[in-house]
N, C-alpha and C positions, 0 to 999 in steps of 0.2 A: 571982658574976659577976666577972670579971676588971677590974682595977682600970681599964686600959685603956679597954674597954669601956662601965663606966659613964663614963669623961669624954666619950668619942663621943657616948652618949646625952643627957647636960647639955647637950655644948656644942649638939643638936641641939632640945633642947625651948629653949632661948635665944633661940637663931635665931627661932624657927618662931613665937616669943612676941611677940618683937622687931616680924617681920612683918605680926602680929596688931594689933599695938599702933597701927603706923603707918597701916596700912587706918582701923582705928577712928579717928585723929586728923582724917581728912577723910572722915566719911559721903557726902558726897555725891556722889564716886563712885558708891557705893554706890547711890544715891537715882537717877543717872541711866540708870542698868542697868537699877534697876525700872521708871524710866516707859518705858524703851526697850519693854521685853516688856509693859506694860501696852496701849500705844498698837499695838503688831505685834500684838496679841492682839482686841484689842477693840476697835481702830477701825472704823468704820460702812464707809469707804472703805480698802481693802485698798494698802497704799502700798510699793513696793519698799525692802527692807532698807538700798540704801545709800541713795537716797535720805533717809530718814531718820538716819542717822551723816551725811550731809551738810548737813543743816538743823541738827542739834544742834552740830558745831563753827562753825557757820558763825555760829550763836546767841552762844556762850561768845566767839568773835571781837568779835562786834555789842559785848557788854560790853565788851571791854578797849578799843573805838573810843570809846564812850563815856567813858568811863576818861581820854580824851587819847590813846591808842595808836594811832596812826595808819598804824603801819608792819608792824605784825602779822597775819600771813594765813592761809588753809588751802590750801590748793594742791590738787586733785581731782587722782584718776588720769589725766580729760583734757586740765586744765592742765600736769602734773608734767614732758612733754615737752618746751614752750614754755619752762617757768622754766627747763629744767634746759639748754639752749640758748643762755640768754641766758647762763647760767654755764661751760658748757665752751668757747664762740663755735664750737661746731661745728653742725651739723644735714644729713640728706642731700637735696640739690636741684641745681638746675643753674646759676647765678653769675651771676645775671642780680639789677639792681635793676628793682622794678617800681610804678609807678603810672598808679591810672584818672586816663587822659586824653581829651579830646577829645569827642565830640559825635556820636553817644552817647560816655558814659564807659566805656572800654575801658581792659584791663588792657595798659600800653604799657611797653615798656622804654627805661628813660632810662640814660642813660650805658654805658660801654663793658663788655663780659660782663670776667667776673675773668680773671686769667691762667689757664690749663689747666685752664681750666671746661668741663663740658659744651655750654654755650651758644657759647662761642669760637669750641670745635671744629666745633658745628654750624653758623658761620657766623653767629649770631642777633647782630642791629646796633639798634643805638638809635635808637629812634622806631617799630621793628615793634609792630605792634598783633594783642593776641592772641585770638583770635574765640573760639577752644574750647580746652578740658583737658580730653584723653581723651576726645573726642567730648560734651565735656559744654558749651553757649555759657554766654561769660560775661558776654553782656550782664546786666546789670541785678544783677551778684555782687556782695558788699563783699567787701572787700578781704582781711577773714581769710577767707571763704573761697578765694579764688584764690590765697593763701598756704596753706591749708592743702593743697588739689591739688598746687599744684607741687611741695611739700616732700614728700619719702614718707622708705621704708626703700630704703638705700644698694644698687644694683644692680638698682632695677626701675626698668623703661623709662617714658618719660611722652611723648606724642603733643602738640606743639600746631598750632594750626590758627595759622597767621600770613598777614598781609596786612601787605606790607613797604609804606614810606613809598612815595609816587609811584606805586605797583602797584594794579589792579582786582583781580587773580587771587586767590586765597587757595589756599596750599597748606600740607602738612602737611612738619610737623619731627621726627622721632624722637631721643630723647634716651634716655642712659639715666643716675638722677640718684648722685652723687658727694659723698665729703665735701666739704663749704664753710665752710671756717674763716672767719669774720668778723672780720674786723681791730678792732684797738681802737685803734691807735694810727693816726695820721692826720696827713696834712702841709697844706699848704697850698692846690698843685694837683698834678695826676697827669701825669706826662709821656707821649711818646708809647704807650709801652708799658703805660701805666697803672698804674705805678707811682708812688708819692708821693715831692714835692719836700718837707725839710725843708731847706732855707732859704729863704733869704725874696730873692723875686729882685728887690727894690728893695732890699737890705742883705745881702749872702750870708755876710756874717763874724754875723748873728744866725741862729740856728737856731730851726725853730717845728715844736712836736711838740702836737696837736690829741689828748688823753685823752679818748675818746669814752665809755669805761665801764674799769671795775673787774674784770676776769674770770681766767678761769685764764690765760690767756698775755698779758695785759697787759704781766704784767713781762719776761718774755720779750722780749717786742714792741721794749718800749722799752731792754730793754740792746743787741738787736741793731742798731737805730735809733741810738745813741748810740756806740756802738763802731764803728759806718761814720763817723760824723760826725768823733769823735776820729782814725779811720785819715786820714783829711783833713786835718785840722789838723795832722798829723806828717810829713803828704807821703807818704802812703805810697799812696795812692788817685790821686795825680797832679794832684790838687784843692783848691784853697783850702779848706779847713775853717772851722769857726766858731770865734767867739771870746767868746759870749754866748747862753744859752736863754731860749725864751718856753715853758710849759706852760701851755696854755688847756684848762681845766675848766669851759668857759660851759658848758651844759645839760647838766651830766654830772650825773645823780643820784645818781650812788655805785655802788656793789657791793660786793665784796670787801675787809676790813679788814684782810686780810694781802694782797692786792696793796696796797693803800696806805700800808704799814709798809713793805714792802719797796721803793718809788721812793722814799719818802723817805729810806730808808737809803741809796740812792745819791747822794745830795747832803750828807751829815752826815756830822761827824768822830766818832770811835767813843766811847760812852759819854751818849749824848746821849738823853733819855727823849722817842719818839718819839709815844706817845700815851698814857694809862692809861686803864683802864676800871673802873667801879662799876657793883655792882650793886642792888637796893634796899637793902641795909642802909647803903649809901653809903660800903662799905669799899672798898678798890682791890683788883681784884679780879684783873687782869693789866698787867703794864709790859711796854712794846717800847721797847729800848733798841739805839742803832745801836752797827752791828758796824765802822763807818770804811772799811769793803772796797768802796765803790762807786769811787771813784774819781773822784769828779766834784766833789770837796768845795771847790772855788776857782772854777770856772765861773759868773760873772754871769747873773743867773737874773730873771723875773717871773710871774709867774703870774696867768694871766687869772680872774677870777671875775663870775658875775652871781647873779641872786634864782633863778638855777633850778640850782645849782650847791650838791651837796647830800651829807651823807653823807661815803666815801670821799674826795669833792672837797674836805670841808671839813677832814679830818683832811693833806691833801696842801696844801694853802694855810697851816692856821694853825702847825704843825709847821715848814715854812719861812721865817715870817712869825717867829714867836717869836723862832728862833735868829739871822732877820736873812740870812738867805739868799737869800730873793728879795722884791722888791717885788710887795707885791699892789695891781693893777688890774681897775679897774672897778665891780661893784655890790655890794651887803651882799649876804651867801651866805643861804641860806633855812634851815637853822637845824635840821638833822637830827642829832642827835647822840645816836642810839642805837644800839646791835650787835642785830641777827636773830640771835639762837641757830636752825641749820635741823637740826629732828628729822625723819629721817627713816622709823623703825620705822613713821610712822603707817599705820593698816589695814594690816600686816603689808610694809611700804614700797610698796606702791602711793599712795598720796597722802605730801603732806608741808605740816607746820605748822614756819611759820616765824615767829618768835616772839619779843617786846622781852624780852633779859632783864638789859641791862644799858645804861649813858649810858658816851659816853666823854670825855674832859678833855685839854684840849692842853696841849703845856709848862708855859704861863706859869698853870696848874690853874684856868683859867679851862672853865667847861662851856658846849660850844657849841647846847646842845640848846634850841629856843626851846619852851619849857612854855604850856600852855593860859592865857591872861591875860598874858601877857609882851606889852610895847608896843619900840616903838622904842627907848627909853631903856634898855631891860635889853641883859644883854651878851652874848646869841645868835648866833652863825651867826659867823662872819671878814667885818670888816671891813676896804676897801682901807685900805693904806698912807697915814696922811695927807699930801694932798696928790696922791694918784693916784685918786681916786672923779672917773667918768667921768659927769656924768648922763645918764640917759637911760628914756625915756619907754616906753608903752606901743608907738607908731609907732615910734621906734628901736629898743625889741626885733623887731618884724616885717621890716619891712627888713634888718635885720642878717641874720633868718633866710632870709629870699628869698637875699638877696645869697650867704651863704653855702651854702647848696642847691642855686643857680646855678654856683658855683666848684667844688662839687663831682660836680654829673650833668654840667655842659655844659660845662665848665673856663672856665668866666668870664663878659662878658657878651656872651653870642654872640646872636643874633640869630637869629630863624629860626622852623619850624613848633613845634618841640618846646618853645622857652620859653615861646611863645605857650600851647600848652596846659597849661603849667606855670602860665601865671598864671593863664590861666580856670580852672582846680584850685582854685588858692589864693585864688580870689576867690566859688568856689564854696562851698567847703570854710567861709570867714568868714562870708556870708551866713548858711549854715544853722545858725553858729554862733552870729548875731544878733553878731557883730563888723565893724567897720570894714575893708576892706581898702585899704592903703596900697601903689600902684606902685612898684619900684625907681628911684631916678633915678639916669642917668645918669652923676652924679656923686658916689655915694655911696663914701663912704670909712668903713671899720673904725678908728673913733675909740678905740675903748679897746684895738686892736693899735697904733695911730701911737702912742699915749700909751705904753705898755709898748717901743716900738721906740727913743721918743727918751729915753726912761732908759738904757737899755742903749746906744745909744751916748755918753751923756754920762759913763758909769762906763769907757765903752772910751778915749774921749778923754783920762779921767784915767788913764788907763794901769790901772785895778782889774780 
């Protein structure tokens, strides 16, 4: 045999050994294959194959919850659509926001259709109530399902049955539905055109950019967001520009660990360790270190946080916060500080497990992650800037959120049939949740934005 030859075949029985070896280190692989074909074989009640692959990861999940894992999932081929949406911010539908309002609870559209949406074009206005999809009523529907009807595959048509505000008649709207990118990034309120204002029309030298989620075009989002803001402040827009940012992360639960690598690179000078990550052996397992190329590295900054402000949010606050960048406002952040590794191979990539496999650590190598038995006094989650913790209670989280829901369907506090059924909603929605519902007053005001707005003009006063 040719010298050649046999090293092929060594290096092949090696391999093949290798292989052998590593199966054997963990039987129980092994062990759940068998009981798979023992229970398909011999159960009394004949049970569909996935069905069972989806009880078993759904089992091995149940442990690592138990475990303290709380952020670890399986994702089925009927969810894989939904998650995989929230990550691209695209989906095919018609641009319309919608909630059950009103008496009966009807699927109703609140605020303005998106720009060259299908719903725009069709004329469809805020506060039509929609009787049927596809000839299908939606009285008495929850809400995924009238979410899952209206959303389809991109270029088939969708019928609804509307009865517009003030109108007896009911008639039909043909649609056919469109990609609808979902913005992440968000302003304050939406001008006529329904576009977003970032700045702040009681202070237009402070800019305020609302981080709604973590997604693929987040960043995107916000360099083009900030390069109109900057063509302003240079004159070139014809327009005052700003001269200080607010980023608010209130109820932003995270996403993406390289969209929040990369906004933080836009505010750091180059060479600056923007997060690091371990994995159980608690070695470092990857460093994100900025590149200086944002360009925003002198802009007076704050960053809003609360208890629901998590994840992505927290690696975007303490990263700024370390280096002194920006002042953090408002509540102790909730304490999420682990990366999803997302496998997607699973069942041949029809489903997907997404999966803790690693904590991450901010600058100052403090871990933000709050562990099973961790009390107050341990050093989880980003806390504000001493001297900028805003209190606030379980009625001031509600309020704030009315208030804000109101500034963004109705652009403030308008008055009228649609708020009205907003609130019956929201007072509906707390009863059956056995919660308190608390009114908007009047005179409520966003305390931990005034608190964040009167730092940034006290750093603008001192000329910083």
């Amino acid at each position: 045999m040719p010298h050649r030859n046999l090293l092929l075949l060594l290096a092949s029985a090696l391999i093949s050994y290798a292989c052998y070896v590593r199966a054997e280190q963990n039987p129980y692989a092994r062990y759940v294959g068998t009981g798979y074909s023992v229970i398909d074989r011999w159960s009394l009640e004949e049970t569909p194959d996935q069905e069972l692959f989806e009880g078993a990861m759904r089992g091995m999940i149940d442990v690592l919850r138990q475990s303290g894992d709380e952020h670890s999932a399986f994702v089925n081929a009927k969810q894989q659509e939904r998650f995989r949406e929230e990550l691209t911010q695209q989906f095919g539908g018609i641009g319309v926001q919608i909630r059950l309002l009103g008496e009966p609870a009807l699927p109703t559209v609140v605020g303005p259709p998106l720009q060259d949406s299908p719903a725009l074009l069709a004329d469809i206005r805020s506060g039509d109530r929609i009787l049927a999809i596809d000839s299908q009523p939606t009285a008495e529907m929850e809400m995924d399902e009238v979410l899952e009807l209206v959303r389809g595959p991109l270029g088939q048509p969708i019928t609804l049955a509307v009865r517009r505000r003030g109108e007896k008649a009911m008639h039909d709207i043909e649609l056919v539905r469109a990609i609808i990118t979902v913005d992440s990034i968000y302003g304050d309120l939406r001008d006529n055109q329904s576009q977003w204002k970032f700045r702040l029309a009681a202070e237009p030298r402070i800019g305020y950019v609302r981080i709604m989620s973590f997604g693929d075009k987040t960043v995107a989002e916000l360099t083009r967001t900030l390069a109109a803001l900057t063509a302003e402040r240079t004159g070139q827009s014809g327009s005052p520009g700003i001269d200080a940012l607010i980023l608010d992360v209130r109820d932003n639960g995270g996403g993406a660990l390289d969209a929040a690598v990369d906004i933080c690179d836009l505010f750091l000078r180059a060479g600056q360790t923007i997060i690091t990550t371990r994995g159980r052996d608690h070695e470092t397992r990857d460093r994100f270190v900025s590149t200086g190329s944002g360009g925003y590295t002198e802009i007076p900054l704050a960053v809003l946080i609360n208890h629901d402000s998590a994840s992505a949010s927290e690696i975007l606050a303490a990263c700024l916060q370390d280096y002194g960048r920006a002042a953090v406002v408002g509540q102790r952040s909730y304490g999420k500080g682990t990366v999803q590794k997302l496998f997607t191979h699973i069942e041949s990539g029809r489903s997907l497990l997404k999966l803790t496999s690693a904590t991450y650590w901010r600058p100052s190598e403090q871990n933000i992650h709050r562990m099973p038995g961790d009390n107050e006094q341990d050093t989880w989650g980003v806390r504000p800037n001493p001297g900028f913790k805003v209190p606030t209670d379980e009625k001031d989280l509600f309020q704030w959120r009315l208030y804000r829901r109101r500034r963004d369907l109705l652009g403030g506090h308008q008055p009228g049939i649609l708020a009205e059924q907003l609130d019956k909603a929201d007072q509906l929605a707390a009863e059956k949740a056995g919660q308190e519902f608390y009114t908007l007053p009047e005179s409520f005001s966003d305390r931990v934005l005034q608190r964040a707005v009167e730092y940034l003009q006290g750093k603008l006063s001192d000329g910083q």
